[in-house]
DRENDO-1510 file (C-alpha; in Angstrom, 1 decimal, always signed):
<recs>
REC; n; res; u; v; w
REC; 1; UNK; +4.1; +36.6; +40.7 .
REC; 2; UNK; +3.7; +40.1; +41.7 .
REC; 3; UNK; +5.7; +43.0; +40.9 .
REC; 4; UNK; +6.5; +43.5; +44.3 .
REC; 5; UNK; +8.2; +40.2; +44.4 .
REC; 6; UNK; +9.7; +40.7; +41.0 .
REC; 7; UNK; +11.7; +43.2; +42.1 .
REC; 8; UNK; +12.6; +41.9; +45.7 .
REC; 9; UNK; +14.3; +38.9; +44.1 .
REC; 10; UNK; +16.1; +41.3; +41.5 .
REC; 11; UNK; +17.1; +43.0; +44.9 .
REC; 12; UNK; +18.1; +40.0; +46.2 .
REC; 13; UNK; +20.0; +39.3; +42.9 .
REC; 14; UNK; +22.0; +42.1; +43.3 .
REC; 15; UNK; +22.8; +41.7; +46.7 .
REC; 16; UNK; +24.1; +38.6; +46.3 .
REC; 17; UNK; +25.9; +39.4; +43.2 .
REC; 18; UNK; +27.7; +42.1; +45.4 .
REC; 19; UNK; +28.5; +39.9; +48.1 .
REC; 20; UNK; +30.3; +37.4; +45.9 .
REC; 21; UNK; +32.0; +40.5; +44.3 .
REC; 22; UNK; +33.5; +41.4; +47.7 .
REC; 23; UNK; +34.4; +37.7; +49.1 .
REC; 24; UNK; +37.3; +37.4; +46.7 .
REC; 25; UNK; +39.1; +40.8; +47.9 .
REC; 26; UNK; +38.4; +40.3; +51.6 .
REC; 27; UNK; +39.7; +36.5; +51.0 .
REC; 28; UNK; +42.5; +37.2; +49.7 .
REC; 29; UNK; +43.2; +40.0; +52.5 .
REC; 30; UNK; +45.6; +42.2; +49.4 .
REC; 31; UNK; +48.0; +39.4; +48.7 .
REC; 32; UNK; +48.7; +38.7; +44.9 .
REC; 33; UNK; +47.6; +35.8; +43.4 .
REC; 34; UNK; +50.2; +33.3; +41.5 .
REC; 35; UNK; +50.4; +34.3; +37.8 .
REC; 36; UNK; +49.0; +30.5; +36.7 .
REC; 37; UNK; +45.5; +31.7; +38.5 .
REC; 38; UNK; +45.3; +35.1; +36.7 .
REC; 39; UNK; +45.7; +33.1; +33.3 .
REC; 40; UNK; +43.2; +30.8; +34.4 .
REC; 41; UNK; +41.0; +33.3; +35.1 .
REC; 42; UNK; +41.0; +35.2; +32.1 .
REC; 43; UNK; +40.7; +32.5; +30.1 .
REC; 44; UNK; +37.2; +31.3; +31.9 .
REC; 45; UNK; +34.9; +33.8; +30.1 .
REC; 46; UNK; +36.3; +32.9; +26.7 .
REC; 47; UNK; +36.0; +29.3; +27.4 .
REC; 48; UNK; +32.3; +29.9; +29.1 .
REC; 49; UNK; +31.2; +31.5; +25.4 .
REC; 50; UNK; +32.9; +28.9; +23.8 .
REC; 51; UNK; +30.5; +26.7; +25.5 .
REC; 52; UNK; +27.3; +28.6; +25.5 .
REC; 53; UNK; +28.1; +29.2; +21.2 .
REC; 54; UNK; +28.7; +25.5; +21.1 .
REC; 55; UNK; +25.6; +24.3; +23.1 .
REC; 56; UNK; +23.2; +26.6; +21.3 .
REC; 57; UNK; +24.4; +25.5; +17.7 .
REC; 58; UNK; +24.6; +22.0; +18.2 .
REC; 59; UNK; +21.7; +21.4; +20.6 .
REC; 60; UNK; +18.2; +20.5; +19.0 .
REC; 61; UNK; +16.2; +19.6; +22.3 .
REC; 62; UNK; +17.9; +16.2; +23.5 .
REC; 63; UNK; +19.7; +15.3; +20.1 .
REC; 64; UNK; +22.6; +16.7; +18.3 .
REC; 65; UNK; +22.3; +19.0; +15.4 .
REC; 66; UNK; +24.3; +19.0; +12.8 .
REC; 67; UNK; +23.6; +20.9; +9.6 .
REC; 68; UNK; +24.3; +23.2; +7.1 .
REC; 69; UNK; +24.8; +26.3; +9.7 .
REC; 70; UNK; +27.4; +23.8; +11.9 .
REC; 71; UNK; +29.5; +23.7; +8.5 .
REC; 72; UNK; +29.7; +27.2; +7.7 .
REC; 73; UNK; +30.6; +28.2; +11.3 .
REC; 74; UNK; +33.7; +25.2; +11.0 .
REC; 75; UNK; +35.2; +26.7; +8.3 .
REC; 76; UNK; +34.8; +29.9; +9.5 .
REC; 77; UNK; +36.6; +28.7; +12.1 .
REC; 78; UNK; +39.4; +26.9; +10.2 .
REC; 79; UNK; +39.6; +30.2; +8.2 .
REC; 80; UNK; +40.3; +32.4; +11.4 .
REC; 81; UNK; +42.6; +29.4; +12.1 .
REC; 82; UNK; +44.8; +30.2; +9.8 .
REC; 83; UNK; +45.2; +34.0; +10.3 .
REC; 84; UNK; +42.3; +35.4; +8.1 .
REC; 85; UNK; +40.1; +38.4; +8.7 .
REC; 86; UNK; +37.5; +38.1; +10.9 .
REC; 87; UNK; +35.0; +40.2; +7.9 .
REC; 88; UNK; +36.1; +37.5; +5.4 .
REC; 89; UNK; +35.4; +35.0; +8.0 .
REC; 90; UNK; +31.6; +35.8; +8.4 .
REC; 91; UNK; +31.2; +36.2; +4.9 .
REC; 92; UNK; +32.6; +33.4; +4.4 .
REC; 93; UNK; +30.4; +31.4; +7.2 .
REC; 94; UNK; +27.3; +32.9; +5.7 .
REC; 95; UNK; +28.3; +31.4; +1.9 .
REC; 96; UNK; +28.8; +27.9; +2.8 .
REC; 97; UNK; +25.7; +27.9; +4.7 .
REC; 98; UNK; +24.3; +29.2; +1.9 .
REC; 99; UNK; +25.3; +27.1; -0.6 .
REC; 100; UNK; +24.7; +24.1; +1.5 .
REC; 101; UNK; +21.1; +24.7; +2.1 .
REC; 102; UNK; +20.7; +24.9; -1.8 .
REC; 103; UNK; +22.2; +22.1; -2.4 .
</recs>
């Protein structure tokens, strides 16, 4: 691909990117949306990472990978879970995963 073309479709990209930006607004013509939506909405970017953190620590091509780094991240997790510090948490993450690929 040329650099030319490169940058058309980034162009394009952005053009679209604005377009979709602008439907929701113009749909909606100023009227509020219902409170349930707005929750649902702010709770699709945490769920999308959720997703994308789960998919890249479990996936190993076509099979599912479980090892020493899915551990540590769980009780990380249970850790956070029950109201520790996020600091402690990583630490914490980074120990067991430790430990368990010593073992």
């Amino acid at each position: 691909m040329s650099a030319g073309t490169i940058w058309a479709l980034i162009g394009l990209c952005a053009a679209v990117t604005a377009l979709i930006k602008a439907a929701g607004p113009v749909a909606l013509g100023g009227r509020e949306l219902p409170a349930w939506v707005n929750g649902v909405i702010q709770l699709m970017a945490p769920a999308l990472l959720s997703a994308l953190v789960c998919v890249s620590t479990l996936a190993d091509g076509k099979h599912l990978g479980v090892g020493a780094d899915t551990a540590g991240v769980a009780v990380a997790g249970v850790f956070l879970l029950r109201g520790g510090s996020i600091v402690v948490a990583v630490f914490l993450a980074a120990a067991v995963t430790a430990l368990l690929r010593a073992v």
